[in-house]
C-alpha positions, -999 to 999 in steps of 0.1 A, spaced: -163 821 -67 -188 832 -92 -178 841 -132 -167 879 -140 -187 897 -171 -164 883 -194 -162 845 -189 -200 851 -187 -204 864 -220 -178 836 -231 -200 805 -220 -231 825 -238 -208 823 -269 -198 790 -267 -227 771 -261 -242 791 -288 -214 784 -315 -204 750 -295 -166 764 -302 -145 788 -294 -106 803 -306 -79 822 -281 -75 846 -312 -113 856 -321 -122 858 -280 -88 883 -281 -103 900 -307 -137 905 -292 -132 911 -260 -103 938 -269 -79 920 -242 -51 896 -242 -47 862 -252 -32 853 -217 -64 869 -201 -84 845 -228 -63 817 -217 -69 820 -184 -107 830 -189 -107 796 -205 -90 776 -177 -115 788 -151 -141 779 -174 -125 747 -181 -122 736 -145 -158 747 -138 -166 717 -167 -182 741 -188 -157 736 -216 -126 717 -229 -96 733 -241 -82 722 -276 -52 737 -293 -59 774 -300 -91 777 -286 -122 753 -265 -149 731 -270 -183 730 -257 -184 704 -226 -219 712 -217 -254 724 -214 -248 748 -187 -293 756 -186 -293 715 -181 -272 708 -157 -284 692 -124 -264 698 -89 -254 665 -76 -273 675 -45 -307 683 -61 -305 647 -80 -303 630 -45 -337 635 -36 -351 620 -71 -368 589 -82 -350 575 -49 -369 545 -43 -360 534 -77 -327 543 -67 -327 525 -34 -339 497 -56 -314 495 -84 -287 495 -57 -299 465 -39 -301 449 -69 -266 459 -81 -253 446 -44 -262 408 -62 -240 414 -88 -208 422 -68 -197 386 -61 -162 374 -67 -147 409 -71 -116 426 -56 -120 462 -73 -151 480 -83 -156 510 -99 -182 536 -90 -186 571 -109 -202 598 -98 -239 604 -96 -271 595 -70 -276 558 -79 -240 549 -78 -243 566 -42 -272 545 -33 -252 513 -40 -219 529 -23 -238 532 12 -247 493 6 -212 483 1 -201 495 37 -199 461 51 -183 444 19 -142 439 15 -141 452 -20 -117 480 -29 -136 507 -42 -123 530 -70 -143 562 -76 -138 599 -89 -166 608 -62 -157 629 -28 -195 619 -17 -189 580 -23 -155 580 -8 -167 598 23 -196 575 25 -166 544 24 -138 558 36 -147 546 78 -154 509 68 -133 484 93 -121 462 59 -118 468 21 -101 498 8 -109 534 -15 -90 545 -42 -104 584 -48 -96 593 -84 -82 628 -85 -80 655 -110 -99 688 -117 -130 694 -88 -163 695 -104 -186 710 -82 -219 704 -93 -210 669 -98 -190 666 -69 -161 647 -85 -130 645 -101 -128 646 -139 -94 659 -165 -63 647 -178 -51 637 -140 -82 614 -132 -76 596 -165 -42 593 -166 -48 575 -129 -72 552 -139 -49 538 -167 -26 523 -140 -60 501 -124 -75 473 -132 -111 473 -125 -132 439 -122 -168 455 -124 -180 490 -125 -208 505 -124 -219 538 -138 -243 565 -136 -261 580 -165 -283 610 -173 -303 594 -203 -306 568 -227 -317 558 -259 -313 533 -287 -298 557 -311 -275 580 -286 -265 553 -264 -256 559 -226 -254 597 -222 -240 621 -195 -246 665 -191 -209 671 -192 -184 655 -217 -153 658 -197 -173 632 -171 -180 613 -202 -144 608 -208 -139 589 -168 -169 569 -176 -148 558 -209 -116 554 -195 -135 532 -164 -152 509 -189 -120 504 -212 -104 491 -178 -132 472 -166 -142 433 -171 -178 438 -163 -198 468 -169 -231 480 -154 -252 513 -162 -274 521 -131 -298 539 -146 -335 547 -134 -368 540 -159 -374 577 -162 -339 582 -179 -351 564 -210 -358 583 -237 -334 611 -226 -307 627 -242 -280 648 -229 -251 662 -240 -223 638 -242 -227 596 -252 -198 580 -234 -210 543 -246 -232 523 -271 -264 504 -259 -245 473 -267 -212 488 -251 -217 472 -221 -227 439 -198 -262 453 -187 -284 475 -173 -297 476 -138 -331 497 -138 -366 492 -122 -396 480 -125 -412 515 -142 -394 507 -174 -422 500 -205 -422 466 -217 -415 484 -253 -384 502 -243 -368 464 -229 -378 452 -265 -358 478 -282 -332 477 -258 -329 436 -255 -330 439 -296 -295 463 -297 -282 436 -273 -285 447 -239 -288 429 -209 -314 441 -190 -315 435 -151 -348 447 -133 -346 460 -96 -378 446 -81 -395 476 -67 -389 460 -28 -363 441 -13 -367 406 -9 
């Protein structure tokens, strides 16, 4: 169901001013502060902003934001590639973690033959695992974000503090030395943060043309983590920078072997 006038004119506000009070929105829009509220919770579930006491934060850039579906099609063979190579590095493991996003989906549909028990906060990945003959899916729930197709909120976190995750891997929308791993919606950022704290090992899958971009939320430090799995189309100046913060870098060879 689309926005009314109102909550339309609210996100215009918000991602102009980043943040927003219960008692100015009241005040401007000549209504009450339980139609704000609730104005606010619709917005809130739709990812566009988090609620604080009083009022919300910013959560995203709504003009940047990519529907899961539309990433699917992109840089796939570097995709395809990434998750081959990530397959290697799932040895040894009872539980891995998968976010949400189109690479972690490319290595999900290589997983359907292994015993692992998968945890994830995406409906796409746990459909893609859910009719394997062995191993297991935990589905993360929590408030549905569409355009991600995933869980994300206080429910999905407060689940993933009761598992213990061996090695995940996460998606990310951009990268660079000084932001560190970023992601379009900050309320996603806060699963990807709650996966690595409970996480041994921890991978970013993250394509070459992802370097150098910045979105809206950092939900870890270059060094913040045990690698990055990428291809070949990554310059031999961004591995220097990279390698010099401390990152492991793993390189997807552009064709199975």
């Amino acid at each position: 169901m689309g926005l009314n006038e109102r909550q339309v004119q609210i996100v215009r506000l918000i991602e102009a001013v980043r943040r927003v009070d219960v008692s100015d929105l009241t005040a401007r829009f000549a209504t009450s502060s339980v139609t704000i509220r609730k104005d606010l919770d619709v917005l809130q579930d739709r990812g566009i902003l988090q609620r604080t006491h009083g009022g919300a934060i910013l959560a995203e850039n709504v003009e940047k934001t990519v529907p899961v579906e539309q990433k699917l099609g992109q840089m796939l063979e570097a995709k395809q590639a990434i998750g081959r190579k990530a397959l290697e590095l799932v040895f040894d493991c009872e539980t891995v973690a998968l976010d949400a996003g189109s690479t972690t989906l490319a290595l999900a549909r290589l997983l359907r033959d292994s015993p692992v028990t998968v945890v994830t906060n995406s409906l796409l990945i746990a459909d893609e695992l859910c009719g394997r003959e062995s191993g297991s899916v935990v589905l993360v729930g929590g408030v549905w974000r569409r355009e991600s197709s995933c869980y994300i909120g206080p429910a999905a976190l407060g689940m993933l503090d009761g598992v213990n995750i061996d090695l995940a891997f996460l998606g990310v929308s951009g990268f660079t030395v000084r932001t560190g791993f970023t992601c379009q919606n900050s309320m996603e950022a806060q699963v990807k943060e709650r996966i690595l704290s409970r996480a041994e090992r921890t991978f970013i899958l993250g394509d070459s043309s992802k370097w150098g971009q910045r979105a809206f939320s950092t939900f870890a430090a270059i060094d913040g983590v045990s690698g990055l799995v990428t291809d070949e189309g990554l310059t031999a100046d961004a591995r220097r920078e990279l390698e010099g913060e401390g990152l492991t870098i793993v390189t997807a060879p552009a064709r199975a072997s």
